[in-house]
N, C-alpha and C positions, 0 to 999 in steps of 0.2 A: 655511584653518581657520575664519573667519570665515563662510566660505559654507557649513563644513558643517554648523557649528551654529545658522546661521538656518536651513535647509534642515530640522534634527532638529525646532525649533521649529513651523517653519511645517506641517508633517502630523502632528507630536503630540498637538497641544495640538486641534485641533480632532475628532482621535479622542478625543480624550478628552471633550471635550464631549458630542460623540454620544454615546458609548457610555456615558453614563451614565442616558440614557433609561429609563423602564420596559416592560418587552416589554408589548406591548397584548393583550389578550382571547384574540384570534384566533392567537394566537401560540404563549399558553398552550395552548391546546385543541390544536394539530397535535402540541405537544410532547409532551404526555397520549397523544394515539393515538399517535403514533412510539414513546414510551417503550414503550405497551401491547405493541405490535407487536414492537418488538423481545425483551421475553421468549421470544416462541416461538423464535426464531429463532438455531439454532445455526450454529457452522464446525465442517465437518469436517474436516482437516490430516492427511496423511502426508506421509512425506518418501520417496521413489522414489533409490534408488543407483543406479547402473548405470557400467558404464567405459567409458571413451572418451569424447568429448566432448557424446552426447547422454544424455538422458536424458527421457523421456515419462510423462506421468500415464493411468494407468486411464481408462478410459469416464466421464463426468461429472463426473471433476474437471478443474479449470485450475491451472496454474501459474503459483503467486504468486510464486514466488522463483525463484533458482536459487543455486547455492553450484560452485563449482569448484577442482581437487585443482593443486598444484604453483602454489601461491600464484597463480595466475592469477582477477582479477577482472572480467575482461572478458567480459560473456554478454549473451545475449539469449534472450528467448521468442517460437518459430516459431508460429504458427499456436494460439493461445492454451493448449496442453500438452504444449508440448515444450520444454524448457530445450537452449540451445546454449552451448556454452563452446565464447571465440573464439581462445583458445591454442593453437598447435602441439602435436601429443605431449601429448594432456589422459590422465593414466592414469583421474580417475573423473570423473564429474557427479552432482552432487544437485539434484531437481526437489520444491522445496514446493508438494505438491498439495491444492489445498482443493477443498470445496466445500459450496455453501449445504443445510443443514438444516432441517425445524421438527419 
């Protein structure tokens, strides 16, 4: 117990010093154009059903999620827009398809 609360000590407290620096100049200004930039810049999101255990997104988008039916949480993404659900006997799959806008 004793080691875990030197341990909480010993990487807290010197975050903590740091981070209470002021962001410099140059730091400001990337945040200014990032913030700028980020206005134009939408997500577009549908969500794709299909049964069985795949499910693929349309032309230009990727799949950011997947969801799968018969309480099964076990999935993967093939080839960055196809959702796999790795259950036996999957009756559906859902694939959240995004993709970037401006």
């Amino acid at each position: 117990m004793k080691f875990c609360i030197s341990a909480a000590i010993l990487l807290l407290v010197p975050a903590l010093i740091i981070g209470q620096g002021s962001p410099c100049s140059i730091d400001a200004s990337i945040r200014s154009i990032v913030s700028e930039y980020n206005k134009n810049i939408r997500f577009d999101c549908v969500s794709v059903n299909e049964r069985g255990s795949y499910s693929s997104c349309s032309s230009g988008y990727i799949a950011a999620s997947c969801s799968c039916g018969m309480a099964c949480g076990s999935w993967d993404i093939q080839g960055s827009n196809k959702c796999h659900c790795q259950c036996r006997n999957m009756d559906w799959t859902t694939a959240v398809c995004c993709r970037i806008t401006s």
